[in-house]
ZAMARGU-4260 file (C-alpha; in steps of 0.2 Angstrom, whole numbers, plus 5000, padded with zeros to 4 digits):
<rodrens>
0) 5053/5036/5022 | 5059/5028/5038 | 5068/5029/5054 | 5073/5013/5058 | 5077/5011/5076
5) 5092/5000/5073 | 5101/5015/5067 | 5099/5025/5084 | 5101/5011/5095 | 5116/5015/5108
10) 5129/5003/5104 | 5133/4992/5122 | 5148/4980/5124 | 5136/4965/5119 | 5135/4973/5103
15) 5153/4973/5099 | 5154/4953/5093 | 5138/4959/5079 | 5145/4965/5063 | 5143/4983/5063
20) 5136/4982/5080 | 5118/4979/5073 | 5117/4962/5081 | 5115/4953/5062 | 5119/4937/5067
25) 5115/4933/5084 | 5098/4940/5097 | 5097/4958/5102 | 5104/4957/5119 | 5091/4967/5132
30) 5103/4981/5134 | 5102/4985/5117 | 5083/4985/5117 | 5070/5001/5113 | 5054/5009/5121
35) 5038/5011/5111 | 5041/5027/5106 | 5055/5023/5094 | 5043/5015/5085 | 5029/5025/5082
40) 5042/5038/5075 | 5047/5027/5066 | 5031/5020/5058 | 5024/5038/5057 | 5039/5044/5045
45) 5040/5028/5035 | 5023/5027/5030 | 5018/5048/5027 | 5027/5048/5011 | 5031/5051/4993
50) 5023/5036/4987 | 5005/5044/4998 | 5007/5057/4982 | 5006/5042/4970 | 4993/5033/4976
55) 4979/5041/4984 | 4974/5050/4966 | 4976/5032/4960 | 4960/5026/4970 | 4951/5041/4960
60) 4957/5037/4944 | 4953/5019/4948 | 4933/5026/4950 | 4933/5020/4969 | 4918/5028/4978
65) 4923/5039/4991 | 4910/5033/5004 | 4920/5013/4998 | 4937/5023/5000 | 4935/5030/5017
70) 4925/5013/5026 | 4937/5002/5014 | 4952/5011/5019 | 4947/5009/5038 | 4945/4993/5038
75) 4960/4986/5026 | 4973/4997/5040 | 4964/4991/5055 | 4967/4972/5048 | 4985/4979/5044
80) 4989/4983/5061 | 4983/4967/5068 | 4992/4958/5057 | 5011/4967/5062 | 5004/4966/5079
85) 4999/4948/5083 | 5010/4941/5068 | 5026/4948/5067 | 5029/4954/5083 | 5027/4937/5097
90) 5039/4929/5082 | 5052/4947/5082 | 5051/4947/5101 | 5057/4931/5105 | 5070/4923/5091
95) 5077/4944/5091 | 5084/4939/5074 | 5084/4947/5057 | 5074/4940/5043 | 5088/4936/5034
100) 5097/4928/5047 | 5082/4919/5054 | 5078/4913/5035 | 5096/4907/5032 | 5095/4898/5048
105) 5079/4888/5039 | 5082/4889/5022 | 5100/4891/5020 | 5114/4902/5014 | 5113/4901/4996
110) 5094/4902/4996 | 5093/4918/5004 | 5104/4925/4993 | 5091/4922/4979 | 5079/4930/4989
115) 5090/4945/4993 | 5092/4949/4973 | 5074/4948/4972 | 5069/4958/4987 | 5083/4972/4980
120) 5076/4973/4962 | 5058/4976/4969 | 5064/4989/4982 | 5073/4995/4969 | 5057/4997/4956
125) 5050/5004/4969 | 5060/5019/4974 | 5064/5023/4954 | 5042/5026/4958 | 5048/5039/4969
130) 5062/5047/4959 | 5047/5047/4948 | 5038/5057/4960 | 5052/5070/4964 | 5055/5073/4947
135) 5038/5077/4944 | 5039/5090/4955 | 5055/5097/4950 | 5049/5100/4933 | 5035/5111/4937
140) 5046/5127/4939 | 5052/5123/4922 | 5038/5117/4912 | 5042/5098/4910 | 5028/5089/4908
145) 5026/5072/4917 | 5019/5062/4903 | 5011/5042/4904 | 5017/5032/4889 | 5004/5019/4883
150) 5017/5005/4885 | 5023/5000/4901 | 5041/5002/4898 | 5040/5018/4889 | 5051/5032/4890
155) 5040/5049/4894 | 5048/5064/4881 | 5067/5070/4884 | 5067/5084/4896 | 5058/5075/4910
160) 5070/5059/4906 | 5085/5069/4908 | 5077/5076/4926 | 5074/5059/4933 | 5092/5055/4927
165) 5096/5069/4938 | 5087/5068/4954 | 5091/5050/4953 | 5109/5054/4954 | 5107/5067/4969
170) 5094/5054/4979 | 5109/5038/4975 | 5122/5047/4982 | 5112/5053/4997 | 5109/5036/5000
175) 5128/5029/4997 | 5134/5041/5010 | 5126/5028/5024 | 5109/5026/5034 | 5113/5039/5048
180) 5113/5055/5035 | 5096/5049/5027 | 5087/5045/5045 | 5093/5061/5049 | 5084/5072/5035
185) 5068/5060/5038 | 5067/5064/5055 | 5066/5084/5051 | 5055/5082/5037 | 5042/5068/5044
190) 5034/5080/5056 | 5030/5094/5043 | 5025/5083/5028 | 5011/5076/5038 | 5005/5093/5041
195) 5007/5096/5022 | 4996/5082/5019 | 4983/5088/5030 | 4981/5105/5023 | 4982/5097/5004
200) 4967/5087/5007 | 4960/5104/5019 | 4963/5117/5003 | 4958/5105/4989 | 4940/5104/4999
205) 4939/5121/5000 | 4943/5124/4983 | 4930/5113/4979 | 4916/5122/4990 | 4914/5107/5001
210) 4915/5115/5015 | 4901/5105/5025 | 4897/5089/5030 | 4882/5087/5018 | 4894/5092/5004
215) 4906/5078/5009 | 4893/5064/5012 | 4886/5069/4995 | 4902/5066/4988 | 4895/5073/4970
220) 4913/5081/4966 | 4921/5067/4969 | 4906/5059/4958 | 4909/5072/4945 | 4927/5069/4944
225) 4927/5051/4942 | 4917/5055/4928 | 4927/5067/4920 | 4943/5053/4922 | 4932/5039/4913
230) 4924/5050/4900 | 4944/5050/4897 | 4953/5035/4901 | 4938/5024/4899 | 4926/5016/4913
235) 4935/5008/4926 | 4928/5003/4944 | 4938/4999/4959 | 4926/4990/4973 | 4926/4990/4993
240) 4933/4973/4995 | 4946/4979/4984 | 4953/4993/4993 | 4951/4983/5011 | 4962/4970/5003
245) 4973/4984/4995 | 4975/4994/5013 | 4978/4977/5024 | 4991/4970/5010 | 4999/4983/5001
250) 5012/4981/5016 | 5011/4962/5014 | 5031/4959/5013 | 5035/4969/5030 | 5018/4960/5041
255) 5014/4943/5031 | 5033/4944/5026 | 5040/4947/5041 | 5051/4961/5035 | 5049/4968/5051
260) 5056/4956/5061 | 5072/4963/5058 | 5062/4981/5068 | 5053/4973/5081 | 5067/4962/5086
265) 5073/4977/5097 | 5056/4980/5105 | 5056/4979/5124 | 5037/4975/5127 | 5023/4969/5115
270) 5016/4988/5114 | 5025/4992/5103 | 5017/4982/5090 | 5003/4994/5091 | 5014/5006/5082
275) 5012/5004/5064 | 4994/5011/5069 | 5002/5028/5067 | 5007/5024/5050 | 4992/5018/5044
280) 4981/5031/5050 | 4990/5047/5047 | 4998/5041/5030 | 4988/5025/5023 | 4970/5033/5026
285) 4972/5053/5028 | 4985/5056/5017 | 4979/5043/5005 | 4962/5052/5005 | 4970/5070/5003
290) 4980/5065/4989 | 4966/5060/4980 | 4956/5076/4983 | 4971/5085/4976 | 4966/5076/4959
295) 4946/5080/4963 | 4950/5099/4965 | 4961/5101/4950 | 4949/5093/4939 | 4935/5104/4946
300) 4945/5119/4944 | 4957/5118/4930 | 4951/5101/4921 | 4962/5105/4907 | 4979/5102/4916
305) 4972/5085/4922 | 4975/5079/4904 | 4991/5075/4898 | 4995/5076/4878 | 4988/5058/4875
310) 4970/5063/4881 | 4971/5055/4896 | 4969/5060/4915 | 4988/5057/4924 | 4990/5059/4943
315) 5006/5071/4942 | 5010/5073/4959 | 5020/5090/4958 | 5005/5097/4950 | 4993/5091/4958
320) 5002/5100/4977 | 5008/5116/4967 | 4990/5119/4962 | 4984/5117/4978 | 4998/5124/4990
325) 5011/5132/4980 | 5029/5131/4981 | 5026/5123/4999 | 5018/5110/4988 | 5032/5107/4976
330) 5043/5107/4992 | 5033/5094/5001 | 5033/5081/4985 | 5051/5083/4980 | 5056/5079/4999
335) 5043/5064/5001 | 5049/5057/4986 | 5067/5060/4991 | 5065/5055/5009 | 5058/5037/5003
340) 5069/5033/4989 | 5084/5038/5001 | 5080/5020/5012 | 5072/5013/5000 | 5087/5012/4990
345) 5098/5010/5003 | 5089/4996/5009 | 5091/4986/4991 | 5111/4991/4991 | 5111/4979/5006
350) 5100/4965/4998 | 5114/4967/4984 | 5126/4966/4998 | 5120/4952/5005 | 5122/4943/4986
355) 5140/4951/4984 | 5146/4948/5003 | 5165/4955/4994 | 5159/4970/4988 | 5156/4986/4997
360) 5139/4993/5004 | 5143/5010/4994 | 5148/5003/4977 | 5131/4991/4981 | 5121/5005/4985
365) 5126/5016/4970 | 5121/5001/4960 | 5105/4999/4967 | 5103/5017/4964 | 5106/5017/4946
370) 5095/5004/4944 | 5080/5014/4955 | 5085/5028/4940 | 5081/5019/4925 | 5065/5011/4932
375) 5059/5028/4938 | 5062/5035/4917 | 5047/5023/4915 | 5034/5035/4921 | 5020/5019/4920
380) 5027/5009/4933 | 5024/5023/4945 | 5007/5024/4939 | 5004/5005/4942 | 5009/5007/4961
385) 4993/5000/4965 | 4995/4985/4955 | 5014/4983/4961 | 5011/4983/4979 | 5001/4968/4978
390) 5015/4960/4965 | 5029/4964/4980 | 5018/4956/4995 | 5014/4940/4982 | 5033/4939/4979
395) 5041/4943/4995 | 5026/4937/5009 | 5027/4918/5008 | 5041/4918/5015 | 5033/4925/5030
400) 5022/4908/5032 | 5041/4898/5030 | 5043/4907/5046 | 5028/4906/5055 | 5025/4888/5053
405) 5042/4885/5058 | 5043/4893/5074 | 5023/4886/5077 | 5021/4871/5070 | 5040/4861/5065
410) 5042/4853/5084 | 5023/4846/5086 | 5024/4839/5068 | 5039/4831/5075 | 5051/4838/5063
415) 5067/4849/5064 | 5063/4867/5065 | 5080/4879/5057 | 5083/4863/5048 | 5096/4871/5035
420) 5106/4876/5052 | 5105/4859/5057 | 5109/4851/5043 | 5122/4862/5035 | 5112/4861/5019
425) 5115/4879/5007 | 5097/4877/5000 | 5083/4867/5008 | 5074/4862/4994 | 5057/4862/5004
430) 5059/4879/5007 | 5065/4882/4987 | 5049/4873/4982 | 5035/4880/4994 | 5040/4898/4990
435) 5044/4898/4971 | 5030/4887/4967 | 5013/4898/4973 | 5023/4913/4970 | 5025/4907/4950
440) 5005/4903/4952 | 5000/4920/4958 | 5013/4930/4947 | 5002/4921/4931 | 4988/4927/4937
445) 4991/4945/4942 | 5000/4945/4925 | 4993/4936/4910 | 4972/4933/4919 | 4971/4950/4926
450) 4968/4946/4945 | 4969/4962/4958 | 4988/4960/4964 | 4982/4960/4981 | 4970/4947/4980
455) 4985/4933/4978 | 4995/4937/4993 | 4985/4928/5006 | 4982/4910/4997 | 5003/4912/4990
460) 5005/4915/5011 | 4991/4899/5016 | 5000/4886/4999 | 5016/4891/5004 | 5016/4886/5024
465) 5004/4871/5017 | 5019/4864/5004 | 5033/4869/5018 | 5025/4858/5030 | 5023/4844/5018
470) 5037/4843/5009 | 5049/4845/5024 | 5039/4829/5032 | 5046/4821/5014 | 5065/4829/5013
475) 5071/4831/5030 | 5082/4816/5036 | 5084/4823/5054 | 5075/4810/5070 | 5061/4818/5079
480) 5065/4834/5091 | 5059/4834/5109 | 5047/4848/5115 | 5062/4858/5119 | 5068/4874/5109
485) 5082/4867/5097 | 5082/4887/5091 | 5094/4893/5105 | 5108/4902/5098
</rodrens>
């Protein structure tokens, strides 16, 4: 979930001339800017979440050690951290521009529009995952089952199709009604879900009877229960360079994608870049590894409900909490999933927006929801969240390096940095070319040769800067800039 701090910043008389008094189009003036502790709120909400629910047991299911999992996953979100400090925020701090203004400004109107349909669809796939995860959660009062169809675009049986359809309405038109209601239930919940976490990874131990530090460093129910989940789903193995490479870039599109320009454009001092610390240490390493102890304890304990109707082991998050902690459980899942689809979805309805300028943020939002509804029917594209991550960052995070080698690198190769500003150009084909063709590249591998998502966002990032560089040294018809910003806006 998230608090974005946009959404409680006081509105000033500079911020009158921005639509909606967000500041879209033009820098965040210093009266509108925010202390550090916006942001670390912010960050420990937004990641301490419904999809935590999804993925943690993932890394189980996967068969990664737990000794890889706890020394992988503290390394992959220090590296994270780094990144959204010393990438994102010197570039957020001082254009004070959105991402989509400051790619428009380089790559051009009609461009960006291309990129907002595809960063919608993704948000969208990604918050039907949660809708997935609620629904999970509200069927275990009434015996739905939460079943995994072989085929990735499989429909699970009728009753728990009929239950996403539900929640899906419920979470859209939560989301339709405008950013200030969802921020507001995710700022009540944030605090208590995290504590929810905590005591699902604290009860599952106990359940276990690893009580003890040897019991821990042993690890043998997690060994026992990796091989219960292969004896079922087949051998599987999920290295330690892999989940470093998962934890740093599983947030690939908001750090080496400079998503989070559009956050840390209000930050007042360079601190606050330290925040998404918070984030990743509360939700992508302790409640990663709680969640996947929840699976550990419920195949020690009750190994039966761990295997769906096909044979296999499924991570069904509102089991997995109501075996362990109840109806507070159930509670927390349904909420955590609820509380990220709710941005998540309204998020997209503005990526659609920004395609339809004519049409509404509510009818675009309601759109975006029904399509988050039909993807969450699919219950393997939740269970593929490990995979998808790394897809969004390969997609969405070149165009992170459009940025970062325009604002470091245009005026000392002596060309025109927010060229498409300059020239007036809709779509600067050197732009066009530099994202679409590394990302085509990476999205063949990932999908027809098999390679870890994650693994392609980095050299889609590194090609993508490379071709930018190149290929506006060949297209760009602008003389040589002086040293000078010619950024000012």
């Amino acid at each position: 979930m998230t608090t974005d701090p946009i959404a409680h910043s006081k509105r000033t008389p500079d911020s009158n001339s921005a639509p909606g008094g967000e500041f879209e189009r033009e820098p965040v003036p210093e009266s509108a800017l925010l202390g550090r502790g916006k942001f670390w709120g912010m960050y420990a909400g937004e990641h301490t979440a419904g999809t935590e629910f999804m993925i943690g047991p993932l890394f189980l299911a996967a068969g990664a050690s737990l000794s890889d999992l706890i020394w992988g996953l503290l390394l992959g979100n220090i590296l994270a951290v780094l990144t959204w400090r010393f990438l994102v925020v010197p570039i957020a701090m001082t254009k004070r521009l959105t991402l989509y203004y400051q790619l428009e400004r380089i790559s051009g109107g009609l461009l960006v529009k291309l990129y907002n349909l595809v960063n919608g669809l993704l948000f969208c796939f990604l918050a039907g995952a949660m809708v997935t995860v609620s629904a999970s959660a509200v069927g275990v009062p009434f015996d739905i089952t939460f079943d995994v169809p072989a085929n990735t675009f499989g429909l699970s049986n009728p009753s728990f199709t009929a239950l996403v359809a539900i929640v899906g309405v419920v979470i859209a038109a939560v989301a339709a009604g405008g950013y200030e209601r969802v921020a507001r239930v995710a700022n009540i919940a944030a605090p208590w879900m995290i504590a929810v976490f905590a005591a699902c990874g604290i009860v599952s131990l106990a359940r276990m009877g690893a009580t003890s530090w040897t019991a821990l460093s042993e690890g043998q129910f997690w060994k026992d229960a990796i091989a219960f989940v292969q004896a079922k789903n087949g051998p599987g193995e999920f290295s330690f360079w892999q989940i470093v490479v998962f934890a740093w870039l599983c947030n690939g599109a908001m750090h080496f994608g400079m998503a989070d320009l559009t956050i840390f454009r209000f930050a007042r001092s360079k601190a606050s870049g330290w925040a998404p610390a918070i984030g990743m240490f509360l939700g992508h390493y302790m409640a990663w590894i709680a969640a996947a102890f929840l699976l550990a304890a419920l195949i020690k304990m009750q190994p039966d409900l761990a295997v769906g109707e096909d044979g296999k082991v499924t991570a069904n998050p509102g089991l997995l909490a109501f075996q362990s902690l109840g109806w507070t459980g159930i509670i927390c899942v349904v909420i955590a999933g609820w509380t990220t689809a709710n941005p998540t979805i309204y998020r997209a309805g503005l990526a659609f927006q920004g395609v339809l300028p004519t049409c509404s943020r509510t009818a675009m939002t309601l759109v975006a929801g029904a399509v988050a509804t039909i993807a969450g029917a699919f219950p393997n594209l939740s269970a593929q969240l490990l995979g998808f991550v790394g897809t969004y960052g390969t997609v969405l995070g070149p165009m992170g390096a459009v940025i970062f080698v325009d604002f470091y690198l245009m005026k000392k190769l002596g060309l025109r940095d927010e060229y498409a500003s300059f020239s007036g150009t809709q779509v600067n084909l050197a732009v066009l070319i530099a994202w679409l063709l590394p990302v085509a590249v990476g999205l063949y591998l990932i999908l027809w040769q098999g390679l870890f998502a994650a693994y392609a966002v980095i050299p889609c990032w590194l090609v993508c800067g490379l071709l930018y560089m190149v290929l506006s040294k060949l297209t760009q018809k602008a003389p040589s800039v002086p040293a000078t910003s010619s950024s000012s806006i």
